[in-house]
N, C-alpha and C positions, 0 to 999 in steps of 0.2 A: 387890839385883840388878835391874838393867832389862832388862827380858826383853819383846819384842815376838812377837806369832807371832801367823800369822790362825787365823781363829774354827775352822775344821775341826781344828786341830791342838790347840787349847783343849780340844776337846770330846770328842776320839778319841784323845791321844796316843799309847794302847797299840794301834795299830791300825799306827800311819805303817811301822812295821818291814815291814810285813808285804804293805804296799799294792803294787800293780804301775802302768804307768805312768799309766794312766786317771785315775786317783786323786793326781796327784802334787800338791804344793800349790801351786804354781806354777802351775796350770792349772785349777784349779778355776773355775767360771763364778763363784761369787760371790765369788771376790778381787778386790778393789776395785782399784784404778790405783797406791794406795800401791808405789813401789819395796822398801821393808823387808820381808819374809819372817819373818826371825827375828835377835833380839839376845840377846846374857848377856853382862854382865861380869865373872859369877863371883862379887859381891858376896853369892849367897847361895846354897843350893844345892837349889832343885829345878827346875833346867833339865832333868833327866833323865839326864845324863851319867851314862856305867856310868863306873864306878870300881872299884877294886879296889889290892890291899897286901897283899904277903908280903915274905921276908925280901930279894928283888934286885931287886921292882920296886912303881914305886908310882904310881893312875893317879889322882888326886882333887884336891879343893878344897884349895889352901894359898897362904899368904904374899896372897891376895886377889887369887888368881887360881885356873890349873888348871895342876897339875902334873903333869908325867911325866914318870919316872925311871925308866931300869933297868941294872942292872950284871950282864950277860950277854954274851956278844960275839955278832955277827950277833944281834941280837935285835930284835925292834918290841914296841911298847903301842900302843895308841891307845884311842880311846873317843868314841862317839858318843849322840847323842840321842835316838836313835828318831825321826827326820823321815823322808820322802819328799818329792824334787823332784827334777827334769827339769832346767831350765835355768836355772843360778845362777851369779852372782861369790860366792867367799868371802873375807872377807877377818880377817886377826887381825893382832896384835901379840906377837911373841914374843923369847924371851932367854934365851942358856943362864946357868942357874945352878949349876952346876957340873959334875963330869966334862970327861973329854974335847972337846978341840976337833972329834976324827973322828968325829962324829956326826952323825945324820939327823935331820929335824922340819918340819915342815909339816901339809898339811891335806890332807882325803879328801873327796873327791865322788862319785857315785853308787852307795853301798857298797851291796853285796846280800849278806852274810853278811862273817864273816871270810877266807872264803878268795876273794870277788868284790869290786873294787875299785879306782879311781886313785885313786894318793896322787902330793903335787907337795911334793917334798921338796928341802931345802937344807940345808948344813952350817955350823959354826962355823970352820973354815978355806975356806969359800968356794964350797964345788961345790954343784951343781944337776942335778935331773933329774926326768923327767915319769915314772911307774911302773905299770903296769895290774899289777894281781897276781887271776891267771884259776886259776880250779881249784888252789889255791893254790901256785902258781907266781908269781913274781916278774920280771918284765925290765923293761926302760929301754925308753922308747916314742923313738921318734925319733933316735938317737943309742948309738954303742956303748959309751961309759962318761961318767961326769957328767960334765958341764962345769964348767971353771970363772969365777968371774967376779969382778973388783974390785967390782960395787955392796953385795956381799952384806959386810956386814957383820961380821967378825970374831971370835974371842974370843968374850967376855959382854957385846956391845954387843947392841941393839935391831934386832930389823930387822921390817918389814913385808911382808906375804904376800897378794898378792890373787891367788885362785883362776878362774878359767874356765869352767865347764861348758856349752856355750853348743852344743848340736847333739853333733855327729861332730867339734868343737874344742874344744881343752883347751887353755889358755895357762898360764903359772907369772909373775908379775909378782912383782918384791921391789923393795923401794923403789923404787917409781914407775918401771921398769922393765921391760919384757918381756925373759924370758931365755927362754922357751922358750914353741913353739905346734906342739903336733902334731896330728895326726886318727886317731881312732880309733871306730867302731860298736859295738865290742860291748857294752855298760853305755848306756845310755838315763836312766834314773830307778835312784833308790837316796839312804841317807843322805848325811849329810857329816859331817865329823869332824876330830880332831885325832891328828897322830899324830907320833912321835919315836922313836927305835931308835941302834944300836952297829952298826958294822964292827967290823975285826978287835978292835980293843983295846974293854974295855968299859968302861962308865960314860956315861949320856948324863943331861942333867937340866935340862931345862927348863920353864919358866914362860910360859902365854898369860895375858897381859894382858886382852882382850874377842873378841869373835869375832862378825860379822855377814855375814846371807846375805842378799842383793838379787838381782829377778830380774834374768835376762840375757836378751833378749827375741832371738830370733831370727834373722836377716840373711835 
């Protein structure tokens, strides 16, 4: 696994969950100029990612990546690292491996618990959408149902995800594209994450290839 991450998070990790925005890693004085935050490619597994498997869903290391799977309808997984930061690109490489084309998957930024959190999700037929989910409540941020779009990649092909977090803007880029940029204040600092879920019909199952968080400096 190549795994990058400055020295505070080396030294604290069981702490980052829990930190508020003072503390984020992103802002700490003694992070250097280096742009890279944090890297894993999954090559090995003590990045921290919570994990978990029962018999419909499954969130852990496989195939030499990270997987998650789950066969429920309306349903999400995800799993995060225990970080803290403020203002970040995320970016991954992902691919459904099987189930369903109508499914969700993407990445999460500023998560404050399971029920506080954006998630910037896409599907294997095509749609997209920016998602706050507050007091665990659910909506689409900018828009009243996904959109759709030719770049996103289809089926069980590849596609890439770079995430936003940059102030009160959130963007969703997939293959070298911007598909969506909304504004939202309420989540400041929090983890980030990977996450994937079922609409109506269930079965979702996809595979992250690597995952890296650079800062996003400001405007």
């Amino acid at each position: 696994m190549k795994k990058i991450i400055v020295c505070f998070l080396c030294c604290l990790p069981f702490l980052a969950g829990c930190l508020g925005e003072t503390l984020t890693a992103d802002t700490l004085p003694w992070v250097g100029d280096e742009p890279m935050l944090f890297m894993d490619d999954f090559s090995g597994q003590t990045g921290g990612w919570r994990t978990q498997e029962d018999r419909l869903s499954f969130v852990g290391y496989a195939q030499e990546g990270f997987r998650l799977w789950v066969d429920l309808p309306n349903y999400q997984v995800w799993s995060v690292p225990g970080l803290n930061f403020r203002d970040v690109n995320i970016y991954t490489r992902v691919q459904k491996i099987g189930g369903s084309n109508d499914n969700l998957y993407g990445l999460v930024c500023r998560y404050q618990g399971d029920e506080n959190y954006y998630a910037f999700l896409i599907s294997s037929d095509g749609y997209y959408g920016v998602f706050k989910k507050q007091a665990g409540i659910q909506s689409l941020l900018g828009m009243e149902q996904m959109g759709f779009s030719e770049i996103i990649n289809r089926d069980d092909a590849v596609n890439e995800i770079l995430v936003v977090c940059q102030g009160d803007q959130l963007a969703l880029i997939v293959n070298e594209v911007e598909l969506s940029r909304v504004r939202d204040a309420d989540f400041s600092y929090g983890d980030i994450g990977m996450i994937a879920g079922t609409r109506a019909e269930p079965g979702a199952d996809v595979l992250f290839d690597y995952l890296i968080v650079m800062k996003s400096l400001r405007k």
